[in-house]
C-alpha positions as CSV (number, residue, x, y, z in Angstrom):
1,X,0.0,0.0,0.0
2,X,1.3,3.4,-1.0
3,X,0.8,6.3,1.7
4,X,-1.2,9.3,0.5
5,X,0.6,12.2,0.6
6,X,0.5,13.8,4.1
7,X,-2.6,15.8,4.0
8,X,-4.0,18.3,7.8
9,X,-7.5,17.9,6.2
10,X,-8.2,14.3,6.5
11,X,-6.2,14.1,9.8
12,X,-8.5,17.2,11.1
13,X,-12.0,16.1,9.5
14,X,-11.5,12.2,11.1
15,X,-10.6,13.5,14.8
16,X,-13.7,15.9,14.6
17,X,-16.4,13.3,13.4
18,X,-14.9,10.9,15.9
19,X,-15.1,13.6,18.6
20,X,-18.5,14.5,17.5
21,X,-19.6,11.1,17.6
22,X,-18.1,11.1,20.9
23,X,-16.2,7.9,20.1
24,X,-12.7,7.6,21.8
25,X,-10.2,6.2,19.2
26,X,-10.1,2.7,20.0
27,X,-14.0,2.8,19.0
28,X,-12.9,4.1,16.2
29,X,-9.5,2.2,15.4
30,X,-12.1,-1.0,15.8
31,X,-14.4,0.2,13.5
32,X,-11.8,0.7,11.0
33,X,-9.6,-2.6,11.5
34,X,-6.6,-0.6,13.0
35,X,-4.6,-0.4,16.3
36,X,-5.6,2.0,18.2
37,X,-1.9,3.8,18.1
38,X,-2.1,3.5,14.5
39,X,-4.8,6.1,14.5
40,X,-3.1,7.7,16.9
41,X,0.0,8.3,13.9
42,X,-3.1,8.8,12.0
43,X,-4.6,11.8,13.7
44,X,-1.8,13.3,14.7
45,X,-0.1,13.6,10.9
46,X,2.6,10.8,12.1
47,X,1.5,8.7,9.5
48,X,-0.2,9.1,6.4
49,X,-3.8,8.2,5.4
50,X,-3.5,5.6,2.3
51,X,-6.6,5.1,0.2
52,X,-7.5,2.0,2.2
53,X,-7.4,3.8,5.4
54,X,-9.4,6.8,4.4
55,X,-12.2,4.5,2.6
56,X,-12.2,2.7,6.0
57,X,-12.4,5.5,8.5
58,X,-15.9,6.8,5.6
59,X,-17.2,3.8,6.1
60,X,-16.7,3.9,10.0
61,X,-18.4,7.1,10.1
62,X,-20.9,5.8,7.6
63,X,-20.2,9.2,5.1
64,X,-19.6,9.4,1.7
65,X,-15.5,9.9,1.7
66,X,-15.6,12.9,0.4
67,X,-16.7,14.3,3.8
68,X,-13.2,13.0,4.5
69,X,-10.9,14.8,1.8
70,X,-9.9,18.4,1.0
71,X,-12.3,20.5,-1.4
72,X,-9.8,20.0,-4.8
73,X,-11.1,23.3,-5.8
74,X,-9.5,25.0,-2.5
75,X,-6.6,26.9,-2.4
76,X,-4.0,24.5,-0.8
77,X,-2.5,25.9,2.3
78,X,0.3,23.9,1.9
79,X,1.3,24.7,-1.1
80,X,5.3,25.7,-1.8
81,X,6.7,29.0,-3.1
82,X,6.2,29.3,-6.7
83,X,9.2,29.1,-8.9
């Protein structure tokens, strides 16, 4: 499995659904098939969300996965200097 490329958004948008929910994260990490430290790396931007991970958490949180990824039509944030 290749890891996505580190991305705040999906990190940001899974720990508030889970908080909203009011799941801890080893409700969650179950849910998804995960360790509960691997969400931990998850969450935190340790690690980085692969396809797999990110289609598991949606279905977790029963939501389309979109709800999970940046808007592609945003202005990235993290975008680098221009050359």
């Amino acid at each position: 499995m290749v890891d996505m490329n580190p991305n705040p958004h999906i990190s940001e948008a899974v720990t508030h659904l889970r908080e909203v929910l009011g799941w801890s994260q080893t409700e969650l990490a179950e849910r998804m098939g995960v360790k509960p430290s691997m969400l931990s790396l998850l969450e935190s931007g340790r690690r980085g969300w692969t396809a797999q991970r990110v289609f598991s958490a949606a279905v977790a949180f029963n939501c389309p996965i979109e709800k999970l990824m940046p808007d592609p039509r945003a202005p990235h944030a993290n975008a680098g200097p221009a050359s």
